[in-house]
DSSP file (Angstrom, degrees, kcal/mol; ACC not computed):
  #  RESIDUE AA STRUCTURE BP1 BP2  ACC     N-H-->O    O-->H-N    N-H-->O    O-->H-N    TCO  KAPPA ALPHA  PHI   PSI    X-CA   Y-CA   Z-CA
    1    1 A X    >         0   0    0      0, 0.0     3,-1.7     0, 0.0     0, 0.0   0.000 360.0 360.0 360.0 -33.8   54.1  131.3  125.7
    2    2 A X  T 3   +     0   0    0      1,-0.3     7,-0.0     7,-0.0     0, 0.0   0.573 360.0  67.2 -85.6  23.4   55.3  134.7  126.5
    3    3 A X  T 3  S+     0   0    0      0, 0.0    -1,-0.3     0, 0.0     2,-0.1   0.055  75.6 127.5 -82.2  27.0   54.0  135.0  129.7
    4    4 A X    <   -     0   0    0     -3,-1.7     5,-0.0     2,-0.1     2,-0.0  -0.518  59.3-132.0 -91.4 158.6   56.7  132.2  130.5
    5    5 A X        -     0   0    0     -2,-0.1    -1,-0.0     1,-0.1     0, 0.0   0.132  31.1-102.6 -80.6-140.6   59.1  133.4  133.6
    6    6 A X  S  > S+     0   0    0      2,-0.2     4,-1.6     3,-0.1     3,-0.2   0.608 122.2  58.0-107.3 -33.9   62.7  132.9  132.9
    7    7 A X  H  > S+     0   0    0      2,-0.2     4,-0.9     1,-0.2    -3,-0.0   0.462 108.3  55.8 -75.9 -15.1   63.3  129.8  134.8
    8    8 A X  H  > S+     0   0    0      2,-0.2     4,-2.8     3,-0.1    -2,-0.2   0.670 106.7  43.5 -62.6 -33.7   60.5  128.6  132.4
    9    9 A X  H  > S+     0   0    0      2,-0.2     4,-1.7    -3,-0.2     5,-0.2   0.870 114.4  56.0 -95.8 -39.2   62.1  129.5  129.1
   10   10 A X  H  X S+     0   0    0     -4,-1.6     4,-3.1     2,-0.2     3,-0.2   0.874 106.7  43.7 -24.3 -66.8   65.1  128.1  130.8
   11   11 A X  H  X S+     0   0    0     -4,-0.9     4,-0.9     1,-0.2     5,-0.2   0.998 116.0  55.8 -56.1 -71.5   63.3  124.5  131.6
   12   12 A X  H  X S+     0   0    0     -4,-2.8     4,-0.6     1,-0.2     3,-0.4   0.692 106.3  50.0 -37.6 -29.4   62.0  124.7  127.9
   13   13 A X  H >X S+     0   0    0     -4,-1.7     4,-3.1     1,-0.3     3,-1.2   0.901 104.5  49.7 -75.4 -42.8   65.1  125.1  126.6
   14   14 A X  H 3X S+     0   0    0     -4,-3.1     4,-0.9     1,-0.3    -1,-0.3   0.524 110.3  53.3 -82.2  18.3   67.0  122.5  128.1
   15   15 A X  H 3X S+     0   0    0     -4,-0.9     4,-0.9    -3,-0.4    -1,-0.3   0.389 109.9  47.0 -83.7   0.1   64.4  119.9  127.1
   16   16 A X  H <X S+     0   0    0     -3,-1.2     4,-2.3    -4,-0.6    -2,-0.2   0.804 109.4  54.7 -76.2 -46.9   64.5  121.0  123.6
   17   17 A X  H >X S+     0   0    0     -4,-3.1     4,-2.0     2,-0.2     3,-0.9   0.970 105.3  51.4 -56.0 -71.3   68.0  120.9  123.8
   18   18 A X  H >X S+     0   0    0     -4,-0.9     3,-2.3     1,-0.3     4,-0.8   0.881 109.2  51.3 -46.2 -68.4   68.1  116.8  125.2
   19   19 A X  H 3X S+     0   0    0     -4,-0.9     4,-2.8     2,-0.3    -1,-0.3   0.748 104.6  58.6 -55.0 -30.2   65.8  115.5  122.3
   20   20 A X  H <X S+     0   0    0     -4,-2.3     4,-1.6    -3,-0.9     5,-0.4   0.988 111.9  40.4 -37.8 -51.0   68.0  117.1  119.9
   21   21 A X  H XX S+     0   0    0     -3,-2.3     3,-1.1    -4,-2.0     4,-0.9   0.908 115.2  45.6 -81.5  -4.6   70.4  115.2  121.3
   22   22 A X  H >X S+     0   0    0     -4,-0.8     4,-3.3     1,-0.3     3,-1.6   0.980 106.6  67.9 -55.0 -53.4   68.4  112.1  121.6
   23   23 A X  H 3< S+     0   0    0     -4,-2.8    -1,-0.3     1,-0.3     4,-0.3   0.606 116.1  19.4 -12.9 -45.1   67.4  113.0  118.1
   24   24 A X  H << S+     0   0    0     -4,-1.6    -1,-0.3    -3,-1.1    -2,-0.2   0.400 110.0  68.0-130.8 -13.1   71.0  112.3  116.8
   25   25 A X  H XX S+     0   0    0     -3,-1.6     4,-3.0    -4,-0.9     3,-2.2   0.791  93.5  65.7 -93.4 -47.3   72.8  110.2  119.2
   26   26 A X  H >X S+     0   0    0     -4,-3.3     4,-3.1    -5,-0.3     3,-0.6   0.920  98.4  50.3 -54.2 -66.0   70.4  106.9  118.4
   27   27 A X  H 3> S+     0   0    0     -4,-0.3     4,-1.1    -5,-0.2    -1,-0.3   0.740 114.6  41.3 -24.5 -35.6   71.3  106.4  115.3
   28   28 A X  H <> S+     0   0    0     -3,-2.2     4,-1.0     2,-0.2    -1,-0.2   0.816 117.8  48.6 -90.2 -28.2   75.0  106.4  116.1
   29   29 A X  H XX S+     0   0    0     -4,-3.0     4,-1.6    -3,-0.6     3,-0.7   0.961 109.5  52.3 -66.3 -49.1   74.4  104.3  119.3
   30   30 A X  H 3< S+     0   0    0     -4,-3.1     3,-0.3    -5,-0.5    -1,-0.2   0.945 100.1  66.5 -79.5 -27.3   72.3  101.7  117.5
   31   31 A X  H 3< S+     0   0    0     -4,-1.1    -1,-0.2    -5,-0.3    -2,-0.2   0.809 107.8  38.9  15.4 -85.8   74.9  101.3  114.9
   32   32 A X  H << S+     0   0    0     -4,-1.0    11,-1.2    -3,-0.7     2,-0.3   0.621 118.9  45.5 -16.8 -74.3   76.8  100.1  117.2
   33   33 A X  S  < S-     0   0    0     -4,-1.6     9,-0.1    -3,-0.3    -1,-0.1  -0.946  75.6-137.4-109.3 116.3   74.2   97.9  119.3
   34   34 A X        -     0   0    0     -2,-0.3    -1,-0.1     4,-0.2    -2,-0.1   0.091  14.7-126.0 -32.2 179.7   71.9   95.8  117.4
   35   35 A X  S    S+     0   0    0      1,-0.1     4,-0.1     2,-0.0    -1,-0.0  -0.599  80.3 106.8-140.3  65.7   68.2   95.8  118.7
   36   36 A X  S    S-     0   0    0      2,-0.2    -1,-0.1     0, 0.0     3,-0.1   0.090  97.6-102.9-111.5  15.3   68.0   92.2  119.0
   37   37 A X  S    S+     0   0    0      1,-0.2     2,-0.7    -3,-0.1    -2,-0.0   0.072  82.4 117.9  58.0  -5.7   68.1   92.4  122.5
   38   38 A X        -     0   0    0      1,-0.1     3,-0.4     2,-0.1    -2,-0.2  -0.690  45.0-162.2 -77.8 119.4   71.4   91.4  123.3
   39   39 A X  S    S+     0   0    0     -2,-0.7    -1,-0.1     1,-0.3    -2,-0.0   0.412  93.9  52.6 -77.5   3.6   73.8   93.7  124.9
   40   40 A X  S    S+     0   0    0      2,-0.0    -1,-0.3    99,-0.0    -2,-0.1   0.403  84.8 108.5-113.4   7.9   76.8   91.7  124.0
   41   41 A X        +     0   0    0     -3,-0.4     2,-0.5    -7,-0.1     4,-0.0  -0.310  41.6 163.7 -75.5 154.5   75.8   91.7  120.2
   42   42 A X        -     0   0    0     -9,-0.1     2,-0.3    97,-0.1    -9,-0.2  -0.984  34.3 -87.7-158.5 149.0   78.1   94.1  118.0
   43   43 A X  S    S+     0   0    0    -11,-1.2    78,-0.2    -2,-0.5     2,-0.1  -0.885  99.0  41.1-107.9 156.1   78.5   94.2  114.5
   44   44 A X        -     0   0    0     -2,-0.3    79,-0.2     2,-0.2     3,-0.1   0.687  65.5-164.8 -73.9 176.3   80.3   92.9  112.6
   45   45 A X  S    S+     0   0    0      1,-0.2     2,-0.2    77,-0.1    79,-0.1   0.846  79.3  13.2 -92.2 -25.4   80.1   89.3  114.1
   46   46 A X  S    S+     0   0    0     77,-0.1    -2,-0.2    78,-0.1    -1,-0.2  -0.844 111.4   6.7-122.2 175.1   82.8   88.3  112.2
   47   47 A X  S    S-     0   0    0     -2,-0.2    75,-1.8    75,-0.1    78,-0.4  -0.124  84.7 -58.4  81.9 177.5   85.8   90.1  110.0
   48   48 A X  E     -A  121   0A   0     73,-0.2     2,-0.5    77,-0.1    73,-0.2  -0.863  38.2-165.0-101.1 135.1   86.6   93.7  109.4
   49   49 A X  E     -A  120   0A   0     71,-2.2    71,-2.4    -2,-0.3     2,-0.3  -0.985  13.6-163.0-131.2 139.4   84.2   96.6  107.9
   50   50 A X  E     -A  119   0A   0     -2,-0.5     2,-0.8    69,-0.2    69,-0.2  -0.992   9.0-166.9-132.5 127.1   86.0   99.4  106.9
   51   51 A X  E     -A  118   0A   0     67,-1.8    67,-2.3    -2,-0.3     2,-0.5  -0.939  21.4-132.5-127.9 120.7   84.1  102.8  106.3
   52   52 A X  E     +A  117   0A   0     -2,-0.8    65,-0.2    65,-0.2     3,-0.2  -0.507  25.7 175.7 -63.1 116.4   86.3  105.8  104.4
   53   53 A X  E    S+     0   0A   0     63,-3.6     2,-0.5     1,-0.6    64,-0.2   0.647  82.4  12.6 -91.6 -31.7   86.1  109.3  106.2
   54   54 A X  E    S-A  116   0A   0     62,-3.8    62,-1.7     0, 0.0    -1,-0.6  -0.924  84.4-125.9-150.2 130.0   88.4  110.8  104.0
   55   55 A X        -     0   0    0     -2,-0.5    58,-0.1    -3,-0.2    62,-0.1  -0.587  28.8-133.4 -64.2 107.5   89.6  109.1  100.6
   56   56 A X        -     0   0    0     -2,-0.5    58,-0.2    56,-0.1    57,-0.1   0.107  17.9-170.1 -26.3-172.0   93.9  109.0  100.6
   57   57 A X        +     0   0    0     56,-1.2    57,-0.2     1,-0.1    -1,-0.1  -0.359  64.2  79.7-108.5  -4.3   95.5  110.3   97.0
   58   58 A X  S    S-     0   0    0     55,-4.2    -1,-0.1     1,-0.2    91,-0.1  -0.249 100.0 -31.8 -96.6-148.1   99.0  109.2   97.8
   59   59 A X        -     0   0    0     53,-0.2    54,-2.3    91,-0.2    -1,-0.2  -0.108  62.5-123.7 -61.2 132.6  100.4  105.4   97.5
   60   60 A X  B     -E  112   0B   0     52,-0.3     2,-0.4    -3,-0.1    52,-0.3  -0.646  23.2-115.1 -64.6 137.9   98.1  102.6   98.1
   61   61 A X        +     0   0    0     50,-1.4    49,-0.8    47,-0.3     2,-0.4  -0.637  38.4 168.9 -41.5 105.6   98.9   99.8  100.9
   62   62 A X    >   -     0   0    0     -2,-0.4     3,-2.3    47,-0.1    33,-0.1  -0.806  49.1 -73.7-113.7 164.2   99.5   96.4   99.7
   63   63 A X  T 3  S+     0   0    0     -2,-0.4    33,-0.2     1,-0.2    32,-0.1  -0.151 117.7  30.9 -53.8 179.7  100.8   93.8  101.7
   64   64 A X  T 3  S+     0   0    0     31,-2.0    -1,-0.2     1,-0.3    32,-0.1   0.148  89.9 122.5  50.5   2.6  104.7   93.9  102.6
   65   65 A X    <   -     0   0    0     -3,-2.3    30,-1.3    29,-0.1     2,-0.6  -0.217  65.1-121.4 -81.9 165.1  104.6   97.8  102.5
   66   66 A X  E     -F   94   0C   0     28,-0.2    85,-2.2    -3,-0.1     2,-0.4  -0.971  31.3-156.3-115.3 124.5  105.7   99.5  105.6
   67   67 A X  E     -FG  93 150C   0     26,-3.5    26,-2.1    -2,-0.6     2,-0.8  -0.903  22.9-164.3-130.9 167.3  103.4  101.8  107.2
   68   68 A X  E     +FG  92 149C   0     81,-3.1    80,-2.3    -2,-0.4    81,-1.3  -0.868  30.6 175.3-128.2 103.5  103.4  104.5  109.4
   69   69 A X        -     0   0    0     22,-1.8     2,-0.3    -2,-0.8    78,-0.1  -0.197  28.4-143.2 -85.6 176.3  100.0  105.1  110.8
   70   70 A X        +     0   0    0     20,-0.2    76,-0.5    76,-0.1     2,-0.2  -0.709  33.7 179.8-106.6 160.2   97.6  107.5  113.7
   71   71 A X        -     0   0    0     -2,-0.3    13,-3.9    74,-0.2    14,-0.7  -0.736  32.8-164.1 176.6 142.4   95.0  105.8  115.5
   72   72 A X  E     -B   83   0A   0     72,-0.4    72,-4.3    -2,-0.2     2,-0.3  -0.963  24.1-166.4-136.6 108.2   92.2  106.2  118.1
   73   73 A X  E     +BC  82 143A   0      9,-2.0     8,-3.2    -2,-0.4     9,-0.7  -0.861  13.3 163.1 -71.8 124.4   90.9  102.8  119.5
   74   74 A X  E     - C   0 142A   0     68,-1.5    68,-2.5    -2,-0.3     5,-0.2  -0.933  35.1-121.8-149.3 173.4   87.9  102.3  121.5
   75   75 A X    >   -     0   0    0      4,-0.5     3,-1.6    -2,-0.3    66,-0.1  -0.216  51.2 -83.7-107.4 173.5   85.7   99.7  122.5
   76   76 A X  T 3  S+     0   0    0     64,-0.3   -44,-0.1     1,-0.2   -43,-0.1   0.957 127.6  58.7 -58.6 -37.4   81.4   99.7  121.5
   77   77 A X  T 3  S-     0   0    0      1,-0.1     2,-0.4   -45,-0.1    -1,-0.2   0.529 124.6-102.9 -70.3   7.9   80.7  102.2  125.0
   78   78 A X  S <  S+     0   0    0     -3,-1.6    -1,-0.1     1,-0.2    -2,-0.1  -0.201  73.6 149.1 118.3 -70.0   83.1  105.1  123.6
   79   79 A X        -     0   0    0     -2,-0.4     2,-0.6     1,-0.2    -4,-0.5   0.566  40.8-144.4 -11.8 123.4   86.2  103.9  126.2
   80   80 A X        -     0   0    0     -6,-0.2    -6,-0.2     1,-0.2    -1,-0.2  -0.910  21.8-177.7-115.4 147.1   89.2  104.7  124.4
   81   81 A X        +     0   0    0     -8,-3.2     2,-0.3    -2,-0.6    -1,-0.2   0.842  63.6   4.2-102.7 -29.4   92.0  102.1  125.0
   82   82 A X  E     -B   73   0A   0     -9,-0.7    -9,-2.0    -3,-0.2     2,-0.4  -0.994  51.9-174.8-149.6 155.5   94.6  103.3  123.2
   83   83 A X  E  >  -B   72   0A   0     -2,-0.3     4,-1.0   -11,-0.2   -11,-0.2  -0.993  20.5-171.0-154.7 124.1   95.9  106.5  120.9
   84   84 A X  H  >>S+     0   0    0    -13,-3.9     5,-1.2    -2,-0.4     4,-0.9   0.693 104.2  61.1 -88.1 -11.2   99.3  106.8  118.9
   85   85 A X  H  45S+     0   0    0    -14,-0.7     3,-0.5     3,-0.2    -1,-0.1   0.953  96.0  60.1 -67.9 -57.8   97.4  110.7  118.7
   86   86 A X  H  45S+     0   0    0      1,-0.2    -2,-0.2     2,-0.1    -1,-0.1   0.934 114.9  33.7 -39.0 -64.4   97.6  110.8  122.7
   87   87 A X  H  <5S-     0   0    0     -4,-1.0    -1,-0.2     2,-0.2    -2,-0.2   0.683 103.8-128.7 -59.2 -27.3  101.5  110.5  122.3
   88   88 A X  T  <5S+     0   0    0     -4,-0.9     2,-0.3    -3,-0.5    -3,-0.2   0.757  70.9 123.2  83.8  43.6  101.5  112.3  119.4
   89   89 A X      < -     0   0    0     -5,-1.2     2,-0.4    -6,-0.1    -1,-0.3  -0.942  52.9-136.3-109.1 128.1  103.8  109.1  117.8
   90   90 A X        -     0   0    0     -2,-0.3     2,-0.3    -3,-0.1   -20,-0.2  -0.947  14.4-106.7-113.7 134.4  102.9  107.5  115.3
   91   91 A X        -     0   0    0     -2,-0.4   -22,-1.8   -23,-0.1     2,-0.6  -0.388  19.3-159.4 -62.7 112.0  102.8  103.7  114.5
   92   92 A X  E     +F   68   0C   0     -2,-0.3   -24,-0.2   -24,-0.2     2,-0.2  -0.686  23.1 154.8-101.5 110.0  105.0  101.9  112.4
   93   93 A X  E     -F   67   0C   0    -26,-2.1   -26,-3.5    -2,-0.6     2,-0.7  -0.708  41.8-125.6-120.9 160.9  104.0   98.3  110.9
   94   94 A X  E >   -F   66   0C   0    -28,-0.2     3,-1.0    -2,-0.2     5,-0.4  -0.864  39.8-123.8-113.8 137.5  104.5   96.0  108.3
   95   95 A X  T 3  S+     0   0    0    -30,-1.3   -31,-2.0    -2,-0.7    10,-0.1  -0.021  78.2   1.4 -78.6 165.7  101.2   95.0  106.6
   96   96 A X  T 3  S+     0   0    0    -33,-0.2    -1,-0.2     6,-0.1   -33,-0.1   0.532  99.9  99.0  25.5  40.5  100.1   91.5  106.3
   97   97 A X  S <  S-     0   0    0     -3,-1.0    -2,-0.1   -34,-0.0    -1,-0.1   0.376  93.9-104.8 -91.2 -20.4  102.7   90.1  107.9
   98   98 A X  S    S+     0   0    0     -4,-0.2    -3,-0.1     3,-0.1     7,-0.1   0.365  82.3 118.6 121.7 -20.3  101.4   89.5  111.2
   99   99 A X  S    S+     0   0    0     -5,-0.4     2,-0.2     2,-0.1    -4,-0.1   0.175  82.4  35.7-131.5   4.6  102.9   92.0  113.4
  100  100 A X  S    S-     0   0    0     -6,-0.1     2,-0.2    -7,-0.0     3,-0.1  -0.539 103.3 -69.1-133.1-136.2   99.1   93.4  114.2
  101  101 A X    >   -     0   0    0     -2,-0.2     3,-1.3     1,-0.1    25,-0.2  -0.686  50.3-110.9-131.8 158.1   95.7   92.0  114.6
  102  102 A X  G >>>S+     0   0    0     23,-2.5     3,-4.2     1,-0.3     4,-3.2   0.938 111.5  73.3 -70.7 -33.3   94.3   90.7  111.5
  103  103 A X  G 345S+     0   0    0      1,-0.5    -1,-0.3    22,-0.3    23,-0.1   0.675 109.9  28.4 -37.6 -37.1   91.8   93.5  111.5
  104  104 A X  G <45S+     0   0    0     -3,-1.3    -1,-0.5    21,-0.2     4,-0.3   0.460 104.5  71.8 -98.6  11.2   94.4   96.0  110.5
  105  105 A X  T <45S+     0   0    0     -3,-4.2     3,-0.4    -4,-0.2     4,-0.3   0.834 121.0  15.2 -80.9 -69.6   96.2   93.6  108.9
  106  106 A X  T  <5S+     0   0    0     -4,-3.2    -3,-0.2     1,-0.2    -2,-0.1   0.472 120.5  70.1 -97.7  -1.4   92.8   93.7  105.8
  107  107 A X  S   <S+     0   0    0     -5,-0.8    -1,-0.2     1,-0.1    -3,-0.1   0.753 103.1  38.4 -84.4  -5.7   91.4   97.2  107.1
  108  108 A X  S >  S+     0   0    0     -3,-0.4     3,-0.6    -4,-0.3   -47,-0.3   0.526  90.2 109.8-128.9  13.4   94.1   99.0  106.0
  109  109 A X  T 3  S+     0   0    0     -4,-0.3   -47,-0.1     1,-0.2     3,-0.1  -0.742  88.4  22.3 -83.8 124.0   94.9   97.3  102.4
  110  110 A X  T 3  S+     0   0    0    -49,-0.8     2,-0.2    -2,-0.3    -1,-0.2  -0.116  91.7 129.9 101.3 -22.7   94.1   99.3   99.8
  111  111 A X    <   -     0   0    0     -3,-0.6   -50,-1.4   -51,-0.2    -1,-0.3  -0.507  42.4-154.7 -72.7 140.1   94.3  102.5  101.8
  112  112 A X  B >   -E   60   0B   0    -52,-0.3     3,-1.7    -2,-0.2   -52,-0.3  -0.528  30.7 -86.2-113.8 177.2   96.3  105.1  100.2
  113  113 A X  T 3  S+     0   0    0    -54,-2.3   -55,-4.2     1,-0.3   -56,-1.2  -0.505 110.6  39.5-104.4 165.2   97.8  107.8  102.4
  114  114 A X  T 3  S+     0   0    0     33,-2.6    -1,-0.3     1,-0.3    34,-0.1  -0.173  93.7 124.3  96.7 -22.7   96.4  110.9  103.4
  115  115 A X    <   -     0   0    0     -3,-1.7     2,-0.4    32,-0.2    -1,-0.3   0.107  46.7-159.7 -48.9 170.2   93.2  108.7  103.8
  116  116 A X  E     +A   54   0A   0    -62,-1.7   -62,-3.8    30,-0.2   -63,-3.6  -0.936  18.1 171.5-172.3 128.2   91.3  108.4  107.2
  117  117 A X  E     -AD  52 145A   0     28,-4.4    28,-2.0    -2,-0.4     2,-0.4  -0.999  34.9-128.4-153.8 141.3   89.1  105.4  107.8
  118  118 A X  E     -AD  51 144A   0    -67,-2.3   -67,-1.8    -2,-0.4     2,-0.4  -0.987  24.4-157.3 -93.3 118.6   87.1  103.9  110.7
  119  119 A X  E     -AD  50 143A   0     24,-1.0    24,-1.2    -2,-0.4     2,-0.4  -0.827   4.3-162.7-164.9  88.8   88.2  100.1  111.0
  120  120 A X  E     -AD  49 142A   0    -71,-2.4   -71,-2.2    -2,-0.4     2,-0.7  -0.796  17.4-168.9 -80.5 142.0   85.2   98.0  113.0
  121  121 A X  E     -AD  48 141A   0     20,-0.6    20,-3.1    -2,-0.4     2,-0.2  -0.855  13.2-147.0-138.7 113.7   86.8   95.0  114.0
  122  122 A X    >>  -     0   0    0    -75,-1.8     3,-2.2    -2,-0.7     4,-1.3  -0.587  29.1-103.3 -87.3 168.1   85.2   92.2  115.3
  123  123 A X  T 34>S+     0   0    0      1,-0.3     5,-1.7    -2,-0.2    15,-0.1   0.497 117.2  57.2 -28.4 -38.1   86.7   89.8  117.9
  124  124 A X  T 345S+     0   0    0    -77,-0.2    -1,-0.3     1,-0.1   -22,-0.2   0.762 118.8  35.4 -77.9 -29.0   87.6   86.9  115.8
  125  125 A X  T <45S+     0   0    0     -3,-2.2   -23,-2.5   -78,-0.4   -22,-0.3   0.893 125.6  43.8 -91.0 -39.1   90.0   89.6  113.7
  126  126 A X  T  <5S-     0   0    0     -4,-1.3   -24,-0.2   -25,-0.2    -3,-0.1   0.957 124.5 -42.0 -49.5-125.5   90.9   91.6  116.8
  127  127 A X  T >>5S-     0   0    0     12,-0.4     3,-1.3     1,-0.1     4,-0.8   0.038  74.2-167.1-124.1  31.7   91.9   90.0  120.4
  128  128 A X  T 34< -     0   0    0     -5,-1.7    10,-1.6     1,-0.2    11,-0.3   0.187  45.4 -19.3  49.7-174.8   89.7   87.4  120.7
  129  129 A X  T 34 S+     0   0    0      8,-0.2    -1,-0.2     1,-0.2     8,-0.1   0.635 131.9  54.3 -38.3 -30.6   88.8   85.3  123.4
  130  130 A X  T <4 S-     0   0    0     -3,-1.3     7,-0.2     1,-0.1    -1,-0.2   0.986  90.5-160.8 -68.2 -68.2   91.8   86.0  125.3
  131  131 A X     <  -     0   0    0     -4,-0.8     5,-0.2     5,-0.2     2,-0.1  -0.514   9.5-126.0  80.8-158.9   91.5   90.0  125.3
  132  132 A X  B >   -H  135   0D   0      3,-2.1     3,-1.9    -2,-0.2     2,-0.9  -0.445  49.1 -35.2 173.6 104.0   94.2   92.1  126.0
  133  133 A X  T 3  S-     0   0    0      1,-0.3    -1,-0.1    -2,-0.1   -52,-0.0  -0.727 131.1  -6.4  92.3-130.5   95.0   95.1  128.6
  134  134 A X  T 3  S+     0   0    0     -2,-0.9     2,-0.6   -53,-0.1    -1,-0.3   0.611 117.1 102.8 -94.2 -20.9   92.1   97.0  129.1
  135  135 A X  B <   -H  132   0D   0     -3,-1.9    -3,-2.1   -54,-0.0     3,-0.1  -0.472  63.9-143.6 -50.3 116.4   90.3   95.0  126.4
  136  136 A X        -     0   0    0     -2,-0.6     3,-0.3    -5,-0.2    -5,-0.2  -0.194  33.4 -81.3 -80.6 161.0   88.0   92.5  127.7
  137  137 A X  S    S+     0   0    0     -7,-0.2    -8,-0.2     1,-0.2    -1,-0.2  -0.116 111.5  16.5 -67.1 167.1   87.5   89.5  126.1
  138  138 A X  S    S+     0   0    0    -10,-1.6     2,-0.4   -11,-0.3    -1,-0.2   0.984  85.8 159.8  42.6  63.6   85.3   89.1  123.1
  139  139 A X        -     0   0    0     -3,-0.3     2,-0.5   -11,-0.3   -12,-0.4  -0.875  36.4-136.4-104.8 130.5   85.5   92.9  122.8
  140  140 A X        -     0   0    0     -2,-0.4     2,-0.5   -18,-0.2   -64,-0.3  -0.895  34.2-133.7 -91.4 125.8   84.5   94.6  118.7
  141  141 A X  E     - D   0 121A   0    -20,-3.1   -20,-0.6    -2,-0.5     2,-0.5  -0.643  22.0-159.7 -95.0 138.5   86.9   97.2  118.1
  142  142 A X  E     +CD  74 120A   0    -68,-2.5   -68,-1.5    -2,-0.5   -22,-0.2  -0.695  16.2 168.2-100.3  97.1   86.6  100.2  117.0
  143  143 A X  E     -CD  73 119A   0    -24,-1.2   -24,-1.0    -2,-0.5     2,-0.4  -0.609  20.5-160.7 -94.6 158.8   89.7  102.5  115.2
  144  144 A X  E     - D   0 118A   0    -72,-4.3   -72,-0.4   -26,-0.2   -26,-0.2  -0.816  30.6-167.6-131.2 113.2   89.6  105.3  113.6
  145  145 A X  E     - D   0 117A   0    -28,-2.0   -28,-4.4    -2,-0.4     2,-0.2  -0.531  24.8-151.4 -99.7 156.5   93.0  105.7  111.4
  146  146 A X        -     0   0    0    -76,-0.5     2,-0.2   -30,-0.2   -30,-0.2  -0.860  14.4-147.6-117.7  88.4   95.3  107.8  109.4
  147  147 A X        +     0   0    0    -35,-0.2   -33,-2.6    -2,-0.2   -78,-0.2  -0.205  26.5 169.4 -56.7  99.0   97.3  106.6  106.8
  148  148 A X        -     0   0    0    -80,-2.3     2,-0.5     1,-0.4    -1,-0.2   0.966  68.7 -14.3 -86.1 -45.7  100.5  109.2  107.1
  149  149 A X  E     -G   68   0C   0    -81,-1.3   -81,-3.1   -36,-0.1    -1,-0.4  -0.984  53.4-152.5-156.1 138.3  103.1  107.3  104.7
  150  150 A X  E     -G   67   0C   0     -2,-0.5     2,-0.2   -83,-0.2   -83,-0.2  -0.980  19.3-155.1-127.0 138.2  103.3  103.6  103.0
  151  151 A X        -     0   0    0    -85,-2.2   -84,-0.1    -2,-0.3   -90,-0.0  -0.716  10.4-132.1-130.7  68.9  106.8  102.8  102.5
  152  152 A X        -     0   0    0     -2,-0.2     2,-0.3     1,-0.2   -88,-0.1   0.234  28.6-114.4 -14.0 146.3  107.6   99.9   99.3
  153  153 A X    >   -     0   0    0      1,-0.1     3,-1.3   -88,-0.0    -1,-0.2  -0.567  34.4 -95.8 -96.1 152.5  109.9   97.3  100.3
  154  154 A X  T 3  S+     0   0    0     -2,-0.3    -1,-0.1     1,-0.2    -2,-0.1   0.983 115.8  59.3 -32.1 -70.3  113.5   97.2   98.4
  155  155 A X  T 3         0   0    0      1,-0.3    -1,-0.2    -3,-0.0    -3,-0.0   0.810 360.0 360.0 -34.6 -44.9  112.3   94.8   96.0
  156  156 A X    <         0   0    0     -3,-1.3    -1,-0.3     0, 0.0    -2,-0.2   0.637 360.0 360.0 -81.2 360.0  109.4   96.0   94.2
């Protein structure tokens, strides 16, 4: 191998290079995509699955709280449809009440702030049949959120 020219070591390299990344990208892709041979399949099929990136230490979310969230939404191909990060605004709801799709409505109960969690949301929890925007119908969502501040209602 070291009589190879330079445009050789070259070639070797960038094919080493691509199976790394094949190496590491299928796993995250098939995630994603079952291998049941359906391209429209996504997990989950129904519900919310919630996966912790970074565990919170401040105040838990329970319903009625007000919270003030980050988020990066995409669809299964990557696409991102929307970011309160792009605007660098962050979103303010109150949980289980309605006033977002159900999917954050039960992905984000329980979360305590400082936390960071990816939120899969399937359709049924999401926008449905309908869709919405650039969302296509029957669409699994993906976010990946930040819980900045949960804010107790008067009462408790």
């Amino acid at each position: 191998m070291k009589n190879l020219n330079r445009n050789q070591w070259i070639a070797v390299f960038v094919g080493l290079a691509f199976l790394t990344y094949l190496l590491f990208t299928g796993p995250i892709i098939n995630l994603f995509n079952p291998s049941d041979g359906n391209s429209n399949a996504a997990m989950p099929q129904t519900g919310v699955e919630t996966q912790d990136i970074v565990v919170g230490e401040g105040a838990a979310a329970l319903p009625g709280d007000t919270l003030t969230v980050h988020y990066v939404g995409t669809l299964l191909d990557g696409k991102v449809f929307d970011s309160s990060r792009d605007r660098n605004t962050p979103l303010s709801f109150t949980l289980g009440v309605g006033q977002v799709i159900r999917g954050w409505d039960e992905g984000f109960s329980g979360m305590q702030v400082g936390g960071k969690r990816l939120l899969i949301v399937a359709p049924d929890y999401g926008y449905g049949e309908q869709g919405v925007g650039a969302i296509p119908p029957n669409s699994t969502l993906i976010f990946e959120v930040e819980l900045l501040d949960v804010k107790k209602p008067e009462s408790r």
